[in-house]
C-alpha positions as CSV (number, residue, x, y, z in Angstrom):
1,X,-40.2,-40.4,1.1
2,X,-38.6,-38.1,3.8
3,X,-40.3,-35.6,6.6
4,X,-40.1,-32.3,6.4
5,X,-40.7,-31.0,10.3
6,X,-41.4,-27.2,10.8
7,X,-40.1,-25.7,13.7
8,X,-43.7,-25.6,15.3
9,X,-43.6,-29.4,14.8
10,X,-45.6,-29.9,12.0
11,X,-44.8,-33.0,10.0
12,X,-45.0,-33.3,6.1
13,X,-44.0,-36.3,4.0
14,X,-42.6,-35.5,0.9
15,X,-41.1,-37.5,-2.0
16,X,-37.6,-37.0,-3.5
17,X,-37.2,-37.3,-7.3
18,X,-33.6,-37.6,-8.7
19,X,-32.9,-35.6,-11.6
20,X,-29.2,-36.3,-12.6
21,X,-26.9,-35.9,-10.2
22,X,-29.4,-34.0,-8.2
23,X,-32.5,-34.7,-5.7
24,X,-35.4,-32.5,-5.5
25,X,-38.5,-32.5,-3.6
26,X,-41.2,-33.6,-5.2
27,X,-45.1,-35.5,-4.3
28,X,-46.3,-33.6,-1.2
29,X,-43.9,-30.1,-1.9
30,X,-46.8,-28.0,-3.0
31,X,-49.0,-29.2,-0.2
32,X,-46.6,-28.1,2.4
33,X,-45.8,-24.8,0.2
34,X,-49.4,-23.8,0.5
35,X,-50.4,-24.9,4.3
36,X,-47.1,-23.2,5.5
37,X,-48.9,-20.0,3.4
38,X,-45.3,-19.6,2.0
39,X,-45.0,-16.4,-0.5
40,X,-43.5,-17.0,-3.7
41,X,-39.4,-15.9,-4.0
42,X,-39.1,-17.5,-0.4
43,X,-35.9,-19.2,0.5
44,X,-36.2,-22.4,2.8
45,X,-33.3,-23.9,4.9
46,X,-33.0,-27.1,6.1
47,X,-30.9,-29.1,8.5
48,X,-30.7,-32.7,7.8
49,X,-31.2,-35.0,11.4
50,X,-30.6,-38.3,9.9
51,X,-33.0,-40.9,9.2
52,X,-34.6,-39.3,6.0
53,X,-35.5,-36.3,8.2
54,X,-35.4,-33.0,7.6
55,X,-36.1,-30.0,9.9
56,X,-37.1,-26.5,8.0
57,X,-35.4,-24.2,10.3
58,X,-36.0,-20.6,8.7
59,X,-37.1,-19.3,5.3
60,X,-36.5,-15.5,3.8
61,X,-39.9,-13.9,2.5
62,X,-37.7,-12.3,0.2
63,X,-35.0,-14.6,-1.8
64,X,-33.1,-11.5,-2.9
65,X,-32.6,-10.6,1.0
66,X,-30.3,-14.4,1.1
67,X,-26.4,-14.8,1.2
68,X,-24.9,-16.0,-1.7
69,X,-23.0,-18.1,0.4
70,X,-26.3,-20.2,1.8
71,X,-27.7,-21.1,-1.5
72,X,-25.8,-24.2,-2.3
73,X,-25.0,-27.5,-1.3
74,X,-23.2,-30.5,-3.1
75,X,-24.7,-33.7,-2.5
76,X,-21.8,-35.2,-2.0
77,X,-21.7,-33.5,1.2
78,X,-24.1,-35.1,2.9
79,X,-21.8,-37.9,3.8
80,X,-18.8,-35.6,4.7
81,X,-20.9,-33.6,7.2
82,X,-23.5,-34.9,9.2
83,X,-25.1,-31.6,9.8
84,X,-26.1,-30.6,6.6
């Protein structure tokens, strides 16, 4: 289980599945999708603060309006920089 904090300090706990190689949110994702009264295509970012927290820091209404550049990250990353 990790948080998901908003930027107006709203708190969501939400479970990570493994799939693979990769993690996903999972239990408690649609919940937050629908209070935030996010619109479908969005693209969320995150910043990782340690401690299974995560703070959403800015999401496009649009996920065609995004950088290429944004819209990965390896998980093996994680341990190599503290700020992702």
């Amino acid at each position: 289980m990790v948080q998901i904090i908003t930027l107006d300090e709203r708190i969501f706990n939400v479970k990570i599945r493994k799939a693979g190689s990769s993690y996903f949110f999972h239990d408690g994702w649609f919940n937050m999708i629908q209070l935030l009264l996010l619109p479908n295509n969005s693209l969320l970012m995150f910043q990782y603060e340690g401690s299974l927290t995560f703070r959403l820091i800015y999401f496009y209404k649009d996920f065609a309006l995004a950088q290429g550049d944004f819209l990965h990250c390896q998980t093996s990353q994680f341990s190599e920089h503290k700020d992702h």
